[in-house]
N, C-alpha and C positions, 0 to 999 in steps of 0.2 A: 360529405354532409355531416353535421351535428347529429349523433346520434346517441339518444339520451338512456341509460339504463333504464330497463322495465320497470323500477322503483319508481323514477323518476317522471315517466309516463304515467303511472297510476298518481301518482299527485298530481299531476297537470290535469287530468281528465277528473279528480274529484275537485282540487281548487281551482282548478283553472289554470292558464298558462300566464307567465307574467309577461309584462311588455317585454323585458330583457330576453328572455327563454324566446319568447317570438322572435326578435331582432336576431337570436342565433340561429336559429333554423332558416331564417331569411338567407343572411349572409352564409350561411352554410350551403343551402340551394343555390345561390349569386356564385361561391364558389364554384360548385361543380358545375355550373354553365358553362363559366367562364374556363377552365381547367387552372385556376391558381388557388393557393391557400387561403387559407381563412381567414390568416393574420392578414395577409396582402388586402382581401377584398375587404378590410372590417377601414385597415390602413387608407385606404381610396378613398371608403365613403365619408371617413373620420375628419378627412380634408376638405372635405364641404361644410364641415361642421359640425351641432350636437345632433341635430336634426337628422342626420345619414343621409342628405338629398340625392337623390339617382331619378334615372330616367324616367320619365312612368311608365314607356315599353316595356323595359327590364323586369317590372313590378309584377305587371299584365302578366307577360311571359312565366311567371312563375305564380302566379295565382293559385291555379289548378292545383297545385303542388300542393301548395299552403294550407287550399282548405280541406284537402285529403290526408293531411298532416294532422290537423289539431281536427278533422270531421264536422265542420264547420261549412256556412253558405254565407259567404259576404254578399251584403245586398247591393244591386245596382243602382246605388241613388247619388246625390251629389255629396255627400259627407266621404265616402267611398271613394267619389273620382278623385276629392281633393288630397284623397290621404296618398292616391296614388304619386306622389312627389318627395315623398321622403319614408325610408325604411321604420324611423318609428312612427310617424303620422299610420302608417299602411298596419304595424304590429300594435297599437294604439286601437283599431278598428277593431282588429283581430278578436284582440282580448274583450272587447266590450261584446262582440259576436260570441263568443267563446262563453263570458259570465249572462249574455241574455238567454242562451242556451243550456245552461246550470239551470238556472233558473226556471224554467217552462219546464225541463224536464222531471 
């Protein structure tokens, strides 16, 4: 998995994380599911497009992860479900979760 120096965590948790930094930690979790590299699983998704389209099981299946990653609760509603269909659509979400939570706090 992507795994970001402590620096680099301390600015994601003051600025927030960027869609990209999300999409890495994605594909980084996607890899270690899967047991192949990063470059491999980035290469897979790259071939559906800019979009990263993957399954939305896949997505689900590493939710949990996600939001215990950046400390975050994606809400269950339909903007949510739809983002479940592509890696940035779902890191897109993320990050808006991520600056609504800056925010409030």
């Amino acid at each position: 998995m992507t795994d970001f120096p402590t620096a680099a965590r301390c600015l994601m948790r003051v600025a927030g994380p960027t869609v990209e930094q999300i999409i890495d930690v994605v594909v980084g979790l996607l890899a270690d599911e899967r047991g192949q590299s990063e470059a491999d699983v980035r290469d897979d998704l790259e071939q559906g497009g800019w979009e990263l389209p993957i399954d939305s099981l896949r997505i689900v299946e590493i939710l949990a992860r996600v939001q215990q990653e950046f400390g975050v609760e994606i809400p269950a509603d339909v903007d949510s479900a739809r983002a479940l269909r592509s890696v940035r659509a779902f890191a897109e979400v993320v990050e808006s979760v991520c600056t609504t939570s800056d925010r409030s706090s």
